[in-house]
TORVOLUM-611845 format. One line per 2 residues: number of its first residue (from 1); their letters; for each residue x, y, z of C-alpha. Coordinates in steps of 0.001 Angstrom, whole numbers. Example, Ala and Ser with C-alpha at 12.3 -4.5 7.8 and 13.67 -1.06 7.14 Angstrom:
1	as	12300:-4500:7800 | 13670:-1060:7140
//
This chain:
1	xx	8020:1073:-2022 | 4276:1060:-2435
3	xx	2442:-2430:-1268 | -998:-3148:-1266
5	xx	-2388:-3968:2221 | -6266:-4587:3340
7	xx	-6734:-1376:4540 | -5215:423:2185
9	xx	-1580:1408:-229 | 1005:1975:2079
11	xx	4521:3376:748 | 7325:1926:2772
13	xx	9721:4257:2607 | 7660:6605:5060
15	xx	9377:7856:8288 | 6393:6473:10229
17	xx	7293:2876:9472 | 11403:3116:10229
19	xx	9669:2119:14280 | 6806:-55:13464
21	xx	7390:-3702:14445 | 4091:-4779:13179
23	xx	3281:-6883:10217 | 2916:-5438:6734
25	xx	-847:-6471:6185 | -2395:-9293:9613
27	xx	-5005:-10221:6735 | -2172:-11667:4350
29	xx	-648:-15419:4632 | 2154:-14425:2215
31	xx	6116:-14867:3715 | 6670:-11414:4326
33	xx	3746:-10630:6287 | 4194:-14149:8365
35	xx	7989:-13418:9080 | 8788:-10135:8486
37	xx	7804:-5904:10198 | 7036:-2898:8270
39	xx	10253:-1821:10037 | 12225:-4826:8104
41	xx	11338:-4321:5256 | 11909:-582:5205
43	xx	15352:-1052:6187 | 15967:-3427:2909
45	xx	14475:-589:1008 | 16468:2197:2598
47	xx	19346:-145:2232 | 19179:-1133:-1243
49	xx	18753:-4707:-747 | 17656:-6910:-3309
51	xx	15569:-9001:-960 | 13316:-5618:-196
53	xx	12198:-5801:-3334 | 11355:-9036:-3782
55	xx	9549:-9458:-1032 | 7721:-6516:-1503
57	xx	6662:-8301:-5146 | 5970:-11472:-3495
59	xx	3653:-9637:-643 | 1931:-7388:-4083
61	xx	1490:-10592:-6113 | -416:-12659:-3602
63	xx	-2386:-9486:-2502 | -3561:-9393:-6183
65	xx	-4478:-13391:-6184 | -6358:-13321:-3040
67	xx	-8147:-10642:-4315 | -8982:-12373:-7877
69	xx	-10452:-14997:-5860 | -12355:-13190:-3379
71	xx	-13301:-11221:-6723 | -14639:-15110:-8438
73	xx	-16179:-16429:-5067 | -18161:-13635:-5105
75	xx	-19320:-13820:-8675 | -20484:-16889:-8376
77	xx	-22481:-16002:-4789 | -23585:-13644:-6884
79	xx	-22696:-10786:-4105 | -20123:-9259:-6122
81	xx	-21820:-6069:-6087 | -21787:-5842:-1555
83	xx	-17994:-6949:-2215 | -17019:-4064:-4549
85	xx	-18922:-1242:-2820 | -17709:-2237:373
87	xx	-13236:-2990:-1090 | -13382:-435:-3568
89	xx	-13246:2806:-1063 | -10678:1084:949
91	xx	-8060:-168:-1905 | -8384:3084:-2998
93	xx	-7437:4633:133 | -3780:5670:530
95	xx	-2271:5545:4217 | -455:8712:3768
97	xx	2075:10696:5731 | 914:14713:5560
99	xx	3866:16815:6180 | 3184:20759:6040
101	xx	5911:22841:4286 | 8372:24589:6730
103	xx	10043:27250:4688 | 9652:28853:1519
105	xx	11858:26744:-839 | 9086:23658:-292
107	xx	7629:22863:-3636 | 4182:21368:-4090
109	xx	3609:18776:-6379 | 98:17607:-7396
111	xx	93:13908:-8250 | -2368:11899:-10372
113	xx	-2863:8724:-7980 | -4972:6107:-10699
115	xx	-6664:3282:-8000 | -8037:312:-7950
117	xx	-11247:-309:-10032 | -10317:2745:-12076
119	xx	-10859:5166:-9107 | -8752:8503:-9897
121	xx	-7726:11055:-7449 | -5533:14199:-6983
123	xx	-3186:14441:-3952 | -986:17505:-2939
125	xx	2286:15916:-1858 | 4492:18400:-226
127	xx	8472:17876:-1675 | 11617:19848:-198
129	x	14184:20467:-2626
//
């Protein structure tokens, strides 16, 4: 459940988003973003449904092509250099939900998040089991 948005990876399957009748990314022309809410698409993913999926890999694939050629029209403007400084911080950026433990059985888990551009960063991600 983890999409790539312009402000940021988003995971889907968050409680926040069950409520949120908003489009996935307003930046992004693909068909899930033009015709579909976060809300949506987290019900196909709670659900099971195929067509979560694949429109989450539609919405990821043309993310990653409109970034290839914002990454080329910039190389050849020769102003690659404002463009990464100014995307890397937010691709890298995680829209996360922060949930403090409750009782003592919670379990932290320390995950290895590897970014965009090669930008690496530890989270604490609290799990109950």
């Amino acid at each position: 459940g983890h999409l790539f948005t312009s402000k940021g990876i988003i995971n889907i399957m968050n409680e926040k988003y069950a409520q949120d009748f908003t489009p996935l990314d307003e930046e992004c022309d693909c068909p899930l973003c033009q015709s579909h809410t976060k809300a949506y698409l987290r019900h196909l993913f709670k659900a099971g449904e195929m067509l979560g999926m694949r429109l989450a890999v539609m919405h990821n694939l043309r993310f990653y092509n409109k970034l290839m050629e914002d990454i080329r029209f910039h190389l050849e403007n020769d102003t690659f250099e404002d463009f990464y400084q100014e995307k890397r911080l937010i691709y890298g950026k995680r829209i996360w939900l922060w949930k403090l433990p409750y009782h003592s059985t919670d379990m932290a888990i320390l995950y290895n998040i590897k970014y965009l551009f090669g930008k690496s960063l530890v989270l604490l991600c609290i799990d109950k089991f």
